[in-house]
N, C-alpha and C positions, 0 to 999 in steps of 0.2 A: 464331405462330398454330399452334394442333395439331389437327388434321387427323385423323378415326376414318374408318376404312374400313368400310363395313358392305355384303353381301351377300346375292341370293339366286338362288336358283334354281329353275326348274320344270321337269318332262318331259312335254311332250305331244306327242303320236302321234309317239314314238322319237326325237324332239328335243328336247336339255335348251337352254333356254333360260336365260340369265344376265344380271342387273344387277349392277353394280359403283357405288356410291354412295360419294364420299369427301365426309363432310361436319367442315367448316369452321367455326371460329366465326364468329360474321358480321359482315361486311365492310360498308363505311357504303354502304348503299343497297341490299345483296345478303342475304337470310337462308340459302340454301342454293346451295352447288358442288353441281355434279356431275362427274363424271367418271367416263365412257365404258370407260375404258382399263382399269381396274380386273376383272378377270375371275377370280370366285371361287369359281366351277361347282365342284361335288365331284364327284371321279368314282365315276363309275358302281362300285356294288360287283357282282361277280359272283358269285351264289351259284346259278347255277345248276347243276347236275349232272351228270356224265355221261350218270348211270342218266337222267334226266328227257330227256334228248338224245336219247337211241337208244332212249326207248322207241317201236313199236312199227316202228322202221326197220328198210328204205326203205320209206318212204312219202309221197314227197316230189311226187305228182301222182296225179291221178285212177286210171287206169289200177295203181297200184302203191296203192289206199286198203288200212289193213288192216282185215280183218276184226276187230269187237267187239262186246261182250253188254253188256248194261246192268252187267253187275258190274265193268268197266274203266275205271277211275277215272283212271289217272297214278300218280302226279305226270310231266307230259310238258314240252315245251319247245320253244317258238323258239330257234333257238342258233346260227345262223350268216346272215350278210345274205340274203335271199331263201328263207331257208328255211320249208317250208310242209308239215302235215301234215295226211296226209286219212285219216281212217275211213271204212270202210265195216259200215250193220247191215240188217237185214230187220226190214220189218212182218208180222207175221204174218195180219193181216186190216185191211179197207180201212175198219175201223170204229172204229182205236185211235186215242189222243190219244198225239203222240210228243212230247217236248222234249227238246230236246240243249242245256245250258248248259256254259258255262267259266268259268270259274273262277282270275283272275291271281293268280301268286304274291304274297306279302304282302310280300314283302322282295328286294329285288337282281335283281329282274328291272328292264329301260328298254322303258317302250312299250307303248304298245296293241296289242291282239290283236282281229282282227275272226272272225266267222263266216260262214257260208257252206253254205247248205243245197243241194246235187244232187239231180237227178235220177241213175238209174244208170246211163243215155245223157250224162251231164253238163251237162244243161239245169240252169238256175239255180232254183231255188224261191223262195228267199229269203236276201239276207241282210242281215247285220248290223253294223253298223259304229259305234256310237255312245261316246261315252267314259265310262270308268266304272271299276269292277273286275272287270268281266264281261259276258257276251254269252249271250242266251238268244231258242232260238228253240222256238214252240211252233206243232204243228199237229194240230188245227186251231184258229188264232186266231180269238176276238173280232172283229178286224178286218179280216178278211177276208184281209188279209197270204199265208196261207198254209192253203189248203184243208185238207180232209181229203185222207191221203196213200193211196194206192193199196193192194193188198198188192205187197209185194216188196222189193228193194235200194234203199236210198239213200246216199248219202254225205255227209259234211261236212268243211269243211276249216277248219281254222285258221290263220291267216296274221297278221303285222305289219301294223300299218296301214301303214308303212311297211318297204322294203327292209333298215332297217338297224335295226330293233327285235331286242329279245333277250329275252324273259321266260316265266317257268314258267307253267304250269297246272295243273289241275285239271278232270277232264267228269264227267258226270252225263248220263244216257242213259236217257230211262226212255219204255215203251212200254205203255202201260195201255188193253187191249183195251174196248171199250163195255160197260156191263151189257146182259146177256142180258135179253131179256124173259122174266119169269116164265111155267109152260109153262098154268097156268091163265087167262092173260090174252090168250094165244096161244087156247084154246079159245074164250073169251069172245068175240072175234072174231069 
């Protein structure tokens, strides 16, 4: 009897999950083995980078966010178990629509990456946790999710969904004040 191994594997939220399948020609009364034992997980490649590691470190908790303008893109990165990194930026008026999205690497990162909007006390706003190849948070949402933001400091942080996730990003920070009312409809008034 000849016997083909066939494999696969998945990662989700920083766990690769593996079947090992050995199938068999088939035996009178059986059309498919299985077999358990068979473990053909590929490992993880690591491409992530120095430079995407240390950018904008230490900034591994609230208190220590770094400061960024919407022109501060990454390339950045999870890159050691528990590791988590926070921005900090300013609203300029309590009238803008802000979104902070990320952006997972496309290749050789493991794991989901959640978000996480502050307060600049550290109260939560909102966040975000969902599977996909990114996390976007807008305010003010549709859904009520997340008000219109104050003027001032806020934070965000990027974290694993899990402690032992490793993968790059990419943010987008943008903060687009209300239109002005025009000054003749202000008169009108």
């Amino acid at each position: 009897m000849r016997a083909t191994p066939l494999a696969a594997s998945r990662t989700h939220r920083g766990r690769t999950l593996s079947l090992g399948v050995l199938v068999a020609a088939a035996a009178p009364g059986c059309s498919l083995v299985l077999d358990f034992s068979y473990d053909a997980a590929p490992p993880p490649v690591d491409a992530i980078n120095q430079t995407a590691c240390d950018f904008r470190e230490p900034n591994d908790d609230l208190a220590s966010a770094s400061p960024i303008t919407t022109s501060d893109t990454g390339p950045a990165a999870i890159c050691t178990d528990g590791d988590r990194d926070f921005y900090r930026f300013t609203v300029p008026d309590s009238s803008s629509t802000v979104t902070v999205a990320i952006a997972f690497a496309s290749a050789g990162g493991v794991g989901d990456l959640d978000l996480t909007l502050y307060a600049a006390a550290g109260s939560v706003i909102v966040n975000r946790q969902t599977l996909g190849s990114g996390e976007t948070i807008t305010c003010p949402a549709a859904n009520l999710e997340c008000t219109t933001l104050a003027m001032g400091d806020y934070v965000f942080e990027v974290r694993g969904a899990t402690g032992t996730v490793r993968n790059g990003y990419t943010m987008a920070l943008t903060v687009t004040p209300s239109a002005m009312p025009d000054a003749s409809m202000i008169d009108a008034m």
